[in-house]
ModelCIF file with pLDDT and N, C-alpha, C, O atoms, coordinates in Angstrom:
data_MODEL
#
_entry.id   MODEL 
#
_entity.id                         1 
_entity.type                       polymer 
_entity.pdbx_number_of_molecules   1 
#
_entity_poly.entity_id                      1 
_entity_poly.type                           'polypeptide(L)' 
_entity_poly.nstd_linkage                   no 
_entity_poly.nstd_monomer                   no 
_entity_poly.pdbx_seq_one_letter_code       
;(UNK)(UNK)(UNK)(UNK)(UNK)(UNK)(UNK)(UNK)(UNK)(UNK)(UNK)(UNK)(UNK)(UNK)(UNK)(UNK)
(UNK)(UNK)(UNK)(UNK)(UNK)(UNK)(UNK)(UNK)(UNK)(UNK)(UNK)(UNK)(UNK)(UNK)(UNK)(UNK)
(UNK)(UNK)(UNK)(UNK)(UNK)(UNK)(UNK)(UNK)(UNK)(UNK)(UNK)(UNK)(UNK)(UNK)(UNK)(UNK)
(UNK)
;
_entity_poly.pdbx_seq_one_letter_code_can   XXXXXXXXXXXXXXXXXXXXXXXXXXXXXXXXXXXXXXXXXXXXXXXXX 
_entity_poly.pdbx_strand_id                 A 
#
loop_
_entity_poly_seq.entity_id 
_entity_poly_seq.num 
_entity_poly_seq.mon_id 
_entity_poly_seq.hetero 
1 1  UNK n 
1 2  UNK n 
1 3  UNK n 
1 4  UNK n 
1 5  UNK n 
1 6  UNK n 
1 7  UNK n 
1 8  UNK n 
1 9  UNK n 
1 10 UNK n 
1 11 UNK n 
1 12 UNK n 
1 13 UNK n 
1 14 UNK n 
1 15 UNK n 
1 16 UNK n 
1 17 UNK n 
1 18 UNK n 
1 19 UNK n 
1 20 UNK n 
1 21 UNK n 
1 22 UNK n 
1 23 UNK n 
1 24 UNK n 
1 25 UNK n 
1 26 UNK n 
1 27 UNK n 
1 28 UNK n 
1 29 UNK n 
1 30 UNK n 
1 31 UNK n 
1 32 UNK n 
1 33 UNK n 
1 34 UNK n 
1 35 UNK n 
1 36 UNK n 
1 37 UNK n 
1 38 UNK n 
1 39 UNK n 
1 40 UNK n 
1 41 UNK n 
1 42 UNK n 
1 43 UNK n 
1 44 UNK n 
1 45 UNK n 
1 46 UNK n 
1 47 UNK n 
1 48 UNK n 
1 49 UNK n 
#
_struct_asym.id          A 
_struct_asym.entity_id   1 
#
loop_
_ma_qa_metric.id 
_ma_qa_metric.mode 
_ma_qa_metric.name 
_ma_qa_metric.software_group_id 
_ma_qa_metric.type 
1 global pLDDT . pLDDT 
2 local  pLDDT . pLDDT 
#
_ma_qa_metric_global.metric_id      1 
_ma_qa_metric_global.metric_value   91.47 
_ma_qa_metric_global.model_id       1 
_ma_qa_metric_global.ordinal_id     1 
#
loop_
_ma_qa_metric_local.label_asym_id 
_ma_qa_metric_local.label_comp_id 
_ma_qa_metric_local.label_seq_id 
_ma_qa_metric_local.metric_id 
_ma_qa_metric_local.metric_value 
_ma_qa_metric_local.model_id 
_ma_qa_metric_local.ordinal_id 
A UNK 1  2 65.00 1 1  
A UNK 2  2 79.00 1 2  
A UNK 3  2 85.00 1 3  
A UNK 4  2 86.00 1 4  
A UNK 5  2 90.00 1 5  
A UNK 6  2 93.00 1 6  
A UNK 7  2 94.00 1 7  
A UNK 8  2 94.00 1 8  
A UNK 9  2 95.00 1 9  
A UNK 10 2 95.00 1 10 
A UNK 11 2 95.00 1 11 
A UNK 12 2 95.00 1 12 
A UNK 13 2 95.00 1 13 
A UNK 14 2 94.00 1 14 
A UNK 15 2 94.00 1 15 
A UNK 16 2 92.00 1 16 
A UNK 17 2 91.00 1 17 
A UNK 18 2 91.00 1 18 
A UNK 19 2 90.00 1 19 
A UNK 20 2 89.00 1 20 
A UNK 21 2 90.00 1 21 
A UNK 22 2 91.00 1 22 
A UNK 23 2 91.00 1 23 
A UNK 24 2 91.00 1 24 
A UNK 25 2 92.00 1 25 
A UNK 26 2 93.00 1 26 
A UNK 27 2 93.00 1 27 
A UNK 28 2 93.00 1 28 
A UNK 29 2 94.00 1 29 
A UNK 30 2 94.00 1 30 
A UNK 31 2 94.00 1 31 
A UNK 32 2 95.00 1 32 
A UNK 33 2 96.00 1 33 
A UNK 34 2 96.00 1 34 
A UNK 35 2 93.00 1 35 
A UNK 36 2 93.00 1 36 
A UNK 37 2 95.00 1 37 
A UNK 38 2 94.00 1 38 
A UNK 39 2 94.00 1 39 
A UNK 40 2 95.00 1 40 
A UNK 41 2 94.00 1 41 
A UNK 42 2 93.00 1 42 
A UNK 43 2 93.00 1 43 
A UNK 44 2 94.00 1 44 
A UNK 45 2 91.00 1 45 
A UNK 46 2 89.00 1 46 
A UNK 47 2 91.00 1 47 
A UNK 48 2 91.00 1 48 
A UNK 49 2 77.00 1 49 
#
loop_
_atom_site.group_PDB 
_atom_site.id 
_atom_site.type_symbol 
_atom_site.label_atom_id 
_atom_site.label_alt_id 
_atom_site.label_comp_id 
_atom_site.label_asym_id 
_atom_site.label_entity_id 
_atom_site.label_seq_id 
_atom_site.pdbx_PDB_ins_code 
_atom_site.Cartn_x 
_atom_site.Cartn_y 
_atom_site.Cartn_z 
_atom_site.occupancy 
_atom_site.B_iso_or_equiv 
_atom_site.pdbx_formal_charge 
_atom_site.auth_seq_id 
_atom_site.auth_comp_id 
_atom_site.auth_asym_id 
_atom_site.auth_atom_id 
_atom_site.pdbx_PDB_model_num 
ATOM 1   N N  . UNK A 1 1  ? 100.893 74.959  93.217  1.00 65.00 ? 1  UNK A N  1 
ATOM 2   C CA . UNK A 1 1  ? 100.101 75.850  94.032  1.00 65.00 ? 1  UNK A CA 1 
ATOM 3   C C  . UNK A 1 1  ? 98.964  76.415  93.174  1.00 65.00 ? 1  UNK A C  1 
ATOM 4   O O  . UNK A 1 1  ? 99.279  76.762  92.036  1.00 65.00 ? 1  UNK A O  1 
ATOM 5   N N  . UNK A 1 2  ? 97.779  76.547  93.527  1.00 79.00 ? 2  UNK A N  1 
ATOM 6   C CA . UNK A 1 2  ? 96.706  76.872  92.863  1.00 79.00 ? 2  UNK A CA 1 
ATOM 7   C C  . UNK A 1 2  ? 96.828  78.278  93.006  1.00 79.00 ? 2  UNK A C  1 
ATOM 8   O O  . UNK A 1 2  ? 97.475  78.933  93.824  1.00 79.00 ? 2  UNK A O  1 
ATOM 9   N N  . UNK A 1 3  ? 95.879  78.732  91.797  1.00 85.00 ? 3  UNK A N  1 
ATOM 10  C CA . UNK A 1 3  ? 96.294  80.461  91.816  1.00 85.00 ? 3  UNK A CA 1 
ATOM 11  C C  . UNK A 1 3  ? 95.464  81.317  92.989  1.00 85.00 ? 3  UNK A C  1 
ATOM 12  O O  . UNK A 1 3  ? 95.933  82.119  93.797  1.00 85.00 ? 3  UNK A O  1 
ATOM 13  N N  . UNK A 1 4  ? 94.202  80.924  92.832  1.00 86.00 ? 4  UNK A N  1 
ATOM 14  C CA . UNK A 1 4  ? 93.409  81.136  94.345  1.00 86.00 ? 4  UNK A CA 1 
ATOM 15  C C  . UNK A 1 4  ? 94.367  81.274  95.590  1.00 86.00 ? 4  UNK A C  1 
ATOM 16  O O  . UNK A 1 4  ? 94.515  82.243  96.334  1.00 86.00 ? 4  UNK A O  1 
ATOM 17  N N  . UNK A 1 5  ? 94.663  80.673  95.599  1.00 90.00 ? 5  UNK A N  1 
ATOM 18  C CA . UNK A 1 5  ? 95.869  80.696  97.068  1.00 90.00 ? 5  UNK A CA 1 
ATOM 19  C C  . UNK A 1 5  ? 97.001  81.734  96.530  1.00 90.00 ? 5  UNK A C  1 
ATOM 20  O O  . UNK A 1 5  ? 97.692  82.143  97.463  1.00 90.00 ? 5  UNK A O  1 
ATOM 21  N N  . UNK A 1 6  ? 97.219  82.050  95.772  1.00 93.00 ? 6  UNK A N  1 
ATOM 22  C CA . UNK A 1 6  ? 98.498  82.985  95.340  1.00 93.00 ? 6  UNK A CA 1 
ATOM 23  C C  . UNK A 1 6  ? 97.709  84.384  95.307  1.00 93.00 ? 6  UNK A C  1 
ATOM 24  O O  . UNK A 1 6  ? 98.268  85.424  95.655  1.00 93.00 ? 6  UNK A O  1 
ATOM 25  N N  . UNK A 1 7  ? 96.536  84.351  94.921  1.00 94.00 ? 7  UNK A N  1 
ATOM 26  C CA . UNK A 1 7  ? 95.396  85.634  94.942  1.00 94.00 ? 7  UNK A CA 1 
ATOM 27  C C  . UNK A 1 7  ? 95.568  85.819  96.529  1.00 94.00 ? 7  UNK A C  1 
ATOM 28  O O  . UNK A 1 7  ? 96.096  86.788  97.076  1.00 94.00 ? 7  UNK A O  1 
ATOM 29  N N  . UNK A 1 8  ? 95.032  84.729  97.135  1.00 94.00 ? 8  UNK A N  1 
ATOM 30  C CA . UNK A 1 8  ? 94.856  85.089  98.420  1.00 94.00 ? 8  UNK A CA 1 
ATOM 31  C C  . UNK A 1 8  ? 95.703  86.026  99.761  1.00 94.00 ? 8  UNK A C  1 
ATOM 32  O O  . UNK A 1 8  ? 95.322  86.810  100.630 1.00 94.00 ? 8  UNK A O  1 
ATOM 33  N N  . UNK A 1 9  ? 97.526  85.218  99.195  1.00 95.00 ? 9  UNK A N  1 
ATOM 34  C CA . UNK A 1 9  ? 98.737  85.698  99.848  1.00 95.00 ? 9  UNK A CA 1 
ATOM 35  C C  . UNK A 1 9  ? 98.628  87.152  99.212  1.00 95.00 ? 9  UNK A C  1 
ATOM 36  O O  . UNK A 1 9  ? 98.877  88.072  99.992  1.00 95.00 ? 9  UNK A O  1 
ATOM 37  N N  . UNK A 1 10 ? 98.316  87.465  97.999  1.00 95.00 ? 10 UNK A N  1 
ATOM 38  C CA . UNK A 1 10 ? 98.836  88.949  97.822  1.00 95.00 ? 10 UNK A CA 1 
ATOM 39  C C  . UNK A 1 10 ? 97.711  89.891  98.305  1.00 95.00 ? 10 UNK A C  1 
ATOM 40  O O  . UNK A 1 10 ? 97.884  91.085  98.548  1.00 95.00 ? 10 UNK A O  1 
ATOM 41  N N  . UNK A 1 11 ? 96.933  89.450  98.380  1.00 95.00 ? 11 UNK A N  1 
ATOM 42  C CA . UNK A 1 11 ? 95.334  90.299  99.111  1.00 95.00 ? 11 UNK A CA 1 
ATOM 43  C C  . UNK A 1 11 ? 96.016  90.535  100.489 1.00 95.00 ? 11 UNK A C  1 
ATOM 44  O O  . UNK A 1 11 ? 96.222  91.705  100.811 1.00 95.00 ? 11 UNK A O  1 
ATOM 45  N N  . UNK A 1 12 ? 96.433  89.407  101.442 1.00 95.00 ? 12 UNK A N  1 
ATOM 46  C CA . UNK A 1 12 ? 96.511  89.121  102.997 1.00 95.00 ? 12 UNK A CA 1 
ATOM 47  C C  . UNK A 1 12 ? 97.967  90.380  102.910 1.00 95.00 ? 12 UNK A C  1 
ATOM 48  O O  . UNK A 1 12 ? 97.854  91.489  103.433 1.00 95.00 ? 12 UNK A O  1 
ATOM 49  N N  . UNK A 1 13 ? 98.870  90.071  102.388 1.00 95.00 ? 13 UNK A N  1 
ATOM 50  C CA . UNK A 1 13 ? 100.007 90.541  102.332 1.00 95.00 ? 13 UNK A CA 1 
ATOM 51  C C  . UNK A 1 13 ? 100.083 92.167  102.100 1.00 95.00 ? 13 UNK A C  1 
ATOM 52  O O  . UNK A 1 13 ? 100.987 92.929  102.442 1.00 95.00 ? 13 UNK A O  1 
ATOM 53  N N  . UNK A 1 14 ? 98.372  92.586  101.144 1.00 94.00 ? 14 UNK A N  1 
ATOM 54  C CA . UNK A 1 14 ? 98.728  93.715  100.960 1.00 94.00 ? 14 UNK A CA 1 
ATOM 55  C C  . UNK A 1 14 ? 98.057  94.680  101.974 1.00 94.00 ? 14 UNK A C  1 
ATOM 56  O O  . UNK A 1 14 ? 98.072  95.910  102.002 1.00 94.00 ? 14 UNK A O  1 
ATOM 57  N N  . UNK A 1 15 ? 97.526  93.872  102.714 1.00 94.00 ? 15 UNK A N  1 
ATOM 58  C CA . UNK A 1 15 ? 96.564  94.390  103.985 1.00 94.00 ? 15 UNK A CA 1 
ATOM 59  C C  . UNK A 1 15 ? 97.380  94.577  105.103 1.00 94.00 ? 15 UNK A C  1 
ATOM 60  O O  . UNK A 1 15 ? 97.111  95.421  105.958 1.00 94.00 ? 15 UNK A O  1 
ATOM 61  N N  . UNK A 1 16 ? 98.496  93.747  105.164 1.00 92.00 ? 16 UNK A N  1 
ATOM 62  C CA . UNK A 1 16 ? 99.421  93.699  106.405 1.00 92.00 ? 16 UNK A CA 1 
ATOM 63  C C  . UNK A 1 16 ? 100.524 95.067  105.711 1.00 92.00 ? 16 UNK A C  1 
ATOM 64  O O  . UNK A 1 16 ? 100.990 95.867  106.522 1.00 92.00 ? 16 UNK A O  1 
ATOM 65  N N  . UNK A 1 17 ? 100.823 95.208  104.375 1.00 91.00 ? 17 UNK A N  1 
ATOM 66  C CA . UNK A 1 17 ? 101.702 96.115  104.440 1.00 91.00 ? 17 UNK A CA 1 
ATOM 67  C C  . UNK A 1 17 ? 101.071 97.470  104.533 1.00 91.00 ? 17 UNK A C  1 
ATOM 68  O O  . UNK A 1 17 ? 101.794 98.455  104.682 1.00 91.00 ? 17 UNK A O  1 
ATOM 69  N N  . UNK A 1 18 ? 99.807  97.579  104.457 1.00 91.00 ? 18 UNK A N  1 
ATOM 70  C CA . UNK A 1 18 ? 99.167  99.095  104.733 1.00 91.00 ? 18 UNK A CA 1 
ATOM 71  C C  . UNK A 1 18 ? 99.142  99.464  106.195 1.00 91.00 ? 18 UNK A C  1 
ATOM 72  O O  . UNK A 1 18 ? 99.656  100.488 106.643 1.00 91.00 ? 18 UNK A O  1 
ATOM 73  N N  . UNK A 1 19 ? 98.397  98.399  107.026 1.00 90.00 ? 19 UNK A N  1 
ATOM 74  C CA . UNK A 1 19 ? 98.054  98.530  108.177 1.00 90.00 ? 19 UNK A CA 1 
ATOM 75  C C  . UNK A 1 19 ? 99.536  99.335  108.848 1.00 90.00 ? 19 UNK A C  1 
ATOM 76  O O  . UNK A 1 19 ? 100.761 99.244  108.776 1.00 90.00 ? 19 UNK A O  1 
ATOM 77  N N  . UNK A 1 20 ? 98.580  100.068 109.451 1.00 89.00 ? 20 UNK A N  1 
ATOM 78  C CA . UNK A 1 20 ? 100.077 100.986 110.546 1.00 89.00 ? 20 UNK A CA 1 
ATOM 79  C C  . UNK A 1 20 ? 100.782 100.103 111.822 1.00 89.00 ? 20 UNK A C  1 
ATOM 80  O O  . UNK A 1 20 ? 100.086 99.282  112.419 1.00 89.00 ? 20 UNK A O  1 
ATOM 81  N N  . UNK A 1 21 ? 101.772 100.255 112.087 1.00 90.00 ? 21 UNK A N  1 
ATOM 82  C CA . UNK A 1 21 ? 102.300 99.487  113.153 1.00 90.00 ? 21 UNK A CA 1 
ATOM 83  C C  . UNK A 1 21 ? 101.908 100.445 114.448 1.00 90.00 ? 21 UNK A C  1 
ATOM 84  O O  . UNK A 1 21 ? 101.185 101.441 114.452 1.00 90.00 ? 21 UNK A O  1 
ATOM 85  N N  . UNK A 1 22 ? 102.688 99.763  115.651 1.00 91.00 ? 22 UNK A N  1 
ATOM 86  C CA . UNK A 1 22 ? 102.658 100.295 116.678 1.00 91.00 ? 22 UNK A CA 1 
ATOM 87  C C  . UNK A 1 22 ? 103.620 101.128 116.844 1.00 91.00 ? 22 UNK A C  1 
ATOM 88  O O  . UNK A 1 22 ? 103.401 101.178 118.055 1.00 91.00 ? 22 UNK A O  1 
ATOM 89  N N  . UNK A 1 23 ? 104.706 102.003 116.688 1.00 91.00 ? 23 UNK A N  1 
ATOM 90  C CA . UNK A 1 23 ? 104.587 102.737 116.734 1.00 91.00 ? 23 UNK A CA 1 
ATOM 91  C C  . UNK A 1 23 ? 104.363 104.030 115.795 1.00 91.00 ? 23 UNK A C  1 
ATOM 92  O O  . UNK A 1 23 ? 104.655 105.112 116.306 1.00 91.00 ? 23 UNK A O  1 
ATOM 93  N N  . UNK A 1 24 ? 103.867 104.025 114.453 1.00 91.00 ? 24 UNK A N  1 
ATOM 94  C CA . UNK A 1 24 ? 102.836 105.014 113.863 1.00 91.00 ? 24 UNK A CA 1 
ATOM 95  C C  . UNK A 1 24 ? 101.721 105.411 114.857 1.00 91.00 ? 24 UNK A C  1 
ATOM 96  O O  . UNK A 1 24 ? 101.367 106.584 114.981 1.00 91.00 ? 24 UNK A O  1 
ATOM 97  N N  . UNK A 1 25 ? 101.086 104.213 115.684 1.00 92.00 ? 25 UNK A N  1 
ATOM 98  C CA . UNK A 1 25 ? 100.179 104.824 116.378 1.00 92.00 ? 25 UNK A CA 1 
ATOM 99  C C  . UNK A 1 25 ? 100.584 105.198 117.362 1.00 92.00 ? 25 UNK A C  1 
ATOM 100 O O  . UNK A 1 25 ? 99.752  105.843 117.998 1.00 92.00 ? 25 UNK A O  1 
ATOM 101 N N  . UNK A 1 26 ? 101.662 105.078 117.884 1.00 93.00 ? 26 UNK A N  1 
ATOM 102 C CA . UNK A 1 26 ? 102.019 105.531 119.149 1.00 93.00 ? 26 UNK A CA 1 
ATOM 103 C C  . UNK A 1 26 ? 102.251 107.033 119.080 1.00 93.00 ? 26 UNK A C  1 
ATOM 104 O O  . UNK A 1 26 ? 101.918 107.799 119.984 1.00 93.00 ? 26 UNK A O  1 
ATOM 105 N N  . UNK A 1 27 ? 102.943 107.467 117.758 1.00 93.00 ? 27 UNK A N  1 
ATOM 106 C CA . UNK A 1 27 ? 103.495 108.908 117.468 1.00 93.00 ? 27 UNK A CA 1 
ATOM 107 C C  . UNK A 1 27 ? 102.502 109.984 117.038 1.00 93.00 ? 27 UNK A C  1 
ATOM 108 O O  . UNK A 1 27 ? 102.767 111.185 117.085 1.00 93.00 ? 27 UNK A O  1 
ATOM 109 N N  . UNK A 1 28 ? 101.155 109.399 116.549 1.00 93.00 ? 28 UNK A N  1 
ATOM 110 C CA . UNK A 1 28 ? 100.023 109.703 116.382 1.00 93.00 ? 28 UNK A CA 1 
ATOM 111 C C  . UNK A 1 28 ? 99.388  109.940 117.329 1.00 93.00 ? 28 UNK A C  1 
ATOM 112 O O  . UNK A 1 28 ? 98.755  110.991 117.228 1.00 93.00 ? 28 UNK A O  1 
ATOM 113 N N  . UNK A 1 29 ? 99.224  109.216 118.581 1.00 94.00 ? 29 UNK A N  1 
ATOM 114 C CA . UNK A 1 29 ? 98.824  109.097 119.579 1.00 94.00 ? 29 UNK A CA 1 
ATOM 115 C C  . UNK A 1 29 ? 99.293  110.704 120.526 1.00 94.00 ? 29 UNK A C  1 
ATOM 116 O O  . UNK A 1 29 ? 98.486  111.576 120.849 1.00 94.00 ? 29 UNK A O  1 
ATOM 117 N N  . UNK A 1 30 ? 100.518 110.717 120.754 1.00 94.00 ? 30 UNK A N  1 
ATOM 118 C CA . UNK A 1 30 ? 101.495 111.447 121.113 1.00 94.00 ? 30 UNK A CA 1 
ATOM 119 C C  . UNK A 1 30 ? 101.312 112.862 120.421 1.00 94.00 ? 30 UNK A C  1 
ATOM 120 O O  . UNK A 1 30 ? 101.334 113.709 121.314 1.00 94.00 ? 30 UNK A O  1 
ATOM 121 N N  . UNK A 1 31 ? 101.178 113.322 119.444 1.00 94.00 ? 31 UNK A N  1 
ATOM 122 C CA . UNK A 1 31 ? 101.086 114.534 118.290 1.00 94.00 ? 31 UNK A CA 1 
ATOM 123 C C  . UNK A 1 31 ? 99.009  114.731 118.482 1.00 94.00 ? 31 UNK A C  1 
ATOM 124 O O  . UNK A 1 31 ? 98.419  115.781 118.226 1.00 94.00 ? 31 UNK A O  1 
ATOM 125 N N  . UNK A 1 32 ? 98.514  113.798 118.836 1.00 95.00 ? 32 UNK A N  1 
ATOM 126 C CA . UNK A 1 32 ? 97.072  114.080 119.074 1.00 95.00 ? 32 UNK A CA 1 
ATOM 127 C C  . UNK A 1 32 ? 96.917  114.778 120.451 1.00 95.00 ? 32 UNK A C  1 
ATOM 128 O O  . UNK A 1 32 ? 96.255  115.806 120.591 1.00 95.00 ? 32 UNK A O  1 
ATOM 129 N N  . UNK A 1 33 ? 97.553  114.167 121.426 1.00 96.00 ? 33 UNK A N  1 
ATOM 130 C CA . UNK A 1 33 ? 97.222  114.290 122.930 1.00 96.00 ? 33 UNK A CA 1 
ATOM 131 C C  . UNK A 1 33 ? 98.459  115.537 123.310 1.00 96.00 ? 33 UNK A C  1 
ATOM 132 O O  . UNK A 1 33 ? 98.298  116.537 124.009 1.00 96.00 ? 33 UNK A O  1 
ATOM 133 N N  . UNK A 1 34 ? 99.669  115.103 122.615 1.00 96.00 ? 34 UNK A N  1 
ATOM 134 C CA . UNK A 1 34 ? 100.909 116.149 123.418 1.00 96.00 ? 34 UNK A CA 1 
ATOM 135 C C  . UNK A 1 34 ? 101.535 117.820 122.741 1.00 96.00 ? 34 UNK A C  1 
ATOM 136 O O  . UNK A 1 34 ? 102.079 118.788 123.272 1.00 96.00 ? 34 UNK A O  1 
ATOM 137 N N  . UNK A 1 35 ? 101.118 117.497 121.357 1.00 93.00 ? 35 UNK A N  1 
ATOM 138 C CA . UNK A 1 35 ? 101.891 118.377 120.404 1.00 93.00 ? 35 UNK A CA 1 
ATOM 139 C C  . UNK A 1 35 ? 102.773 118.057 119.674 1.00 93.00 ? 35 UNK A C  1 
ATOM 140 O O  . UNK A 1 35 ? 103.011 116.873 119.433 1.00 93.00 ? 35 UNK A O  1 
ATOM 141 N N  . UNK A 1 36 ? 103.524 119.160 119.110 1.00 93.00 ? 36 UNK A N  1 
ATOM 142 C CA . UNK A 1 36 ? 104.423 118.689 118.408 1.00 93.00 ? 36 UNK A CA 1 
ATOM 143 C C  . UNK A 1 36 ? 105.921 118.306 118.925 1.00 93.00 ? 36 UNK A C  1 
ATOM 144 O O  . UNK A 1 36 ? 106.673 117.572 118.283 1.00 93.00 ? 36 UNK A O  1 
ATOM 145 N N  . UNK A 1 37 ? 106.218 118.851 120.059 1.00 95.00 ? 37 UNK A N  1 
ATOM 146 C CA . UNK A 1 37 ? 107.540 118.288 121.199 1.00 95.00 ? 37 UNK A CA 1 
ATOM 147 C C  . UNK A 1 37 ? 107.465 117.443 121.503 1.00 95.00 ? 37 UNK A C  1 
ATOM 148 O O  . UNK A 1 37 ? 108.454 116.929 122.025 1.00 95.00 ? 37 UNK A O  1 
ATOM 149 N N  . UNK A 1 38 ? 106.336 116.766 121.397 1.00 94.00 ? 38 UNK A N  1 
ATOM 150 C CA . UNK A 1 38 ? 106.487 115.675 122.023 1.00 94.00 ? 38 UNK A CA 1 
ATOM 151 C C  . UNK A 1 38 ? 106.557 114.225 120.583 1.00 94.00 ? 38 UNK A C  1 
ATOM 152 O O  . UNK A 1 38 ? 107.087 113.122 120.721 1.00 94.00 ? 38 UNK A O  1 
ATOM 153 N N  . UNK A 1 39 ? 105.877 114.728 119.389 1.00 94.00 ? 39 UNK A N  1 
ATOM 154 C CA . UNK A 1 39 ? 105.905 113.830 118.305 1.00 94.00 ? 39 UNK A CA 1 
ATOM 155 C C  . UNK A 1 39 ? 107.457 113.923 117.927 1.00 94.00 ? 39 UNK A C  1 
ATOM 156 O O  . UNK A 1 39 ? 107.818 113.156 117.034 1.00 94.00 ? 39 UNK A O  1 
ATOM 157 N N  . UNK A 1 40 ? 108.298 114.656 118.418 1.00 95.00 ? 40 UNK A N  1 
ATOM 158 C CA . UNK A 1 40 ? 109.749 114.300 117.752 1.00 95.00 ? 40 UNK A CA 1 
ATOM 159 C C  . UNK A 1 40 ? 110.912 113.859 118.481 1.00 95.00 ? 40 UNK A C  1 
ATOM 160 O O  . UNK A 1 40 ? 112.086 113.772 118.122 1.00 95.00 ? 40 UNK A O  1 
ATOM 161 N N  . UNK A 1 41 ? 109.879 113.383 120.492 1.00 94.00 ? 41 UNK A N  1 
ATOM 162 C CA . UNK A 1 41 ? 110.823 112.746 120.984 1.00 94.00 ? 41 UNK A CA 1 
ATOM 163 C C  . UNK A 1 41 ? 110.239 111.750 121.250 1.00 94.00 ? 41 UNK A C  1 
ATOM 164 O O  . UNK A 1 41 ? 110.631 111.111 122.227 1.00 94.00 ? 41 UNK A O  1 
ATOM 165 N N  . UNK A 1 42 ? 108.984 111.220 120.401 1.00 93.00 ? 42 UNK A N  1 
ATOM 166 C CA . UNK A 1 42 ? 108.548 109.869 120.408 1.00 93.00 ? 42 UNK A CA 1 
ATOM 167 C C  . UNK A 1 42 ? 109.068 109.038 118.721 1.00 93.00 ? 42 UNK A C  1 
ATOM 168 O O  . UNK A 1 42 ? 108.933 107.898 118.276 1.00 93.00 ? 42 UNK A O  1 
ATOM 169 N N  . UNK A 1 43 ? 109.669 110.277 118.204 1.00 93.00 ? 43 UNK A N  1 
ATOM 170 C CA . UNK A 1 43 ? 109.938 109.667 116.783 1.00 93.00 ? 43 UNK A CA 1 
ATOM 171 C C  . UNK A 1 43 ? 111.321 109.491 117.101 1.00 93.00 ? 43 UNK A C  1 
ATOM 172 O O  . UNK A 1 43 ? 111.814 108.477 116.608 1.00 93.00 ? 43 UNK A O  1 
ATOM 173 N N  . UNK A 1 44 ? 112.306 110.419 117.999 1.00 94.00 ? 44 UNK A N  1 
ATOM 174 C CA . UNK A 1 44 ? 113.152 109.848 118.096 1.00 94.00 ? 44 UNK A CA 1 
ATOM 175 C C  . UNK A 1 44 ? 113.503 108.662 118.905 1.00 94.00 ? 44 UNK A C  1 
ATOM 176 O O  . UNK A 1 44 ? 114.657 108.235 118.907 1.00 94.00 ? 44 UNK A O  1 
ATOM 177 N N  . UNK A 1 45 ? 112.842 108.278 119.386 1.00 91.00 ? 45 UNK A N  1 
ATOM 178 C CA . UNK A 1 45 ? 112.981 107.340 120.680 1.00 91.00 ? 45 UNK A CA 1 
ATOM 179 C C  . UNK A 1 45 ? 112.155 106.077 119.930 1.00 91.00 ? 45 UNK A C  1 
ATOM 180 O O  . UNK A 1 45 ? 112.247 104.943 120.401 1.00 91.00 ? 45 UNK A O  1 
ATOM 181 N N  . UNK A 1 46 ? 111.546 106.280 119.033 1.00 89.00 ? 46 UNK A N  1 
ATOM 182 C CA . UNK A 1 46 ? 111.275 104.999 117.987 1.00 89.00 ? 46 UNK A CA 1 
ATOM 183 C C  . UNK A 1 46 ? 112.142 104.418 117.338 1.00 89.00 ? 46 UNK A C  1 
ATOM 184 O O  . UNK A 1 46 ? 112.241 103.192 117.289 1.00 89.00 ? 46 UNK A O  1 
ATOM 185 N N  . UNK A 1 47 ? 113.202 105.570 116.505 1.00 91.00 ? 47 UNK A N  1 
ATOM 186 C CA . UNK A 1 47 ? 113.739 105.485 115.500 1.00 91.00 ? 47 UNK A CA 1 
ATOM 187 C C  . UNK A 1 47 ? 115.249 105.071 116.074 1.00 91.00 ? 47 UNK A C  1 
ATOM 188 O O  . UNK A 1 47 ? 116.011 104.508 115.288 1.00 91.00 ? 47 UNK A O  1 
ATOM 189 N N  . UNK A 1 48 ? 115.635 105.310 117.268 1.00 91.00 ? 48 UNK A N  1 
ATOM 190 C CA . UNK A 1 48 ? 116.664 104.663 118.422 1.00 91.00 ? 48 UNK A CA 1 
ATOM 191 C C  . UNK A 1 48 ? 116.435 103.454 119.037 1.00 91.00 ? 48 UNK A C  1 
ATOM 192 O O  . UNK A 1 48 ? 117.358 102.768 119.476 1.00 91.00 ? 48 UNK A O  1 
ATOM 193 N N  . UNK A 1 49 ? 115.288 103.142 119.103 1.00 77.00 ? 49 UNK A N  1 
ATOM 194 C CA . UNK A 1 49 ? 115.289 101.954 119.795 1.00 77.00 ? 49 UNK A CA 1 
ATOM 195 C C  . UNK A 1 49 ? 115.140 100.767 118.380 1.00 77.00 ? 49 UNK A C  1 
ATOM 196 O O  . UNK A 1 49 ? 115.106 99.555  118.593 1.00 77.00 ? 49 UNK A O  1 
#
C-alpha cells in the first residue's frame, strides 16, 4: 500500500470522527428551539434507543 493512500485514510477518517452525528444535532437542535427539559428527554431517548 502506498503511503499517500494511508495519508489519505487517516485525513478521511479523522474528518468522519469529528463530524457530529445525528443525534448531537438533534439534541442541539432541541436545547436551541425547546430548552433545557427538553435537551434531557431528547438525550434520554437517544441514549435508550
Amino acid at each position: 500500500m502506498d503511503m499517500s493512500n494511508i495519508y489519505l485514510f487517516i485525513s478521511i477518517s479523522f474528518i468522519l470522527l469529528i463530524s457530529p452525528g445525528p443525534n448531537t444535532i438533534y439534541v442541539f437542535t432541541k436545547g436551541m428551539t425547546e430548552g433545557r427539559k427538553a435537551v434531557f428527554k431528547a438525550v434520554l431517548a437517544a441514549s435508550l434507543g
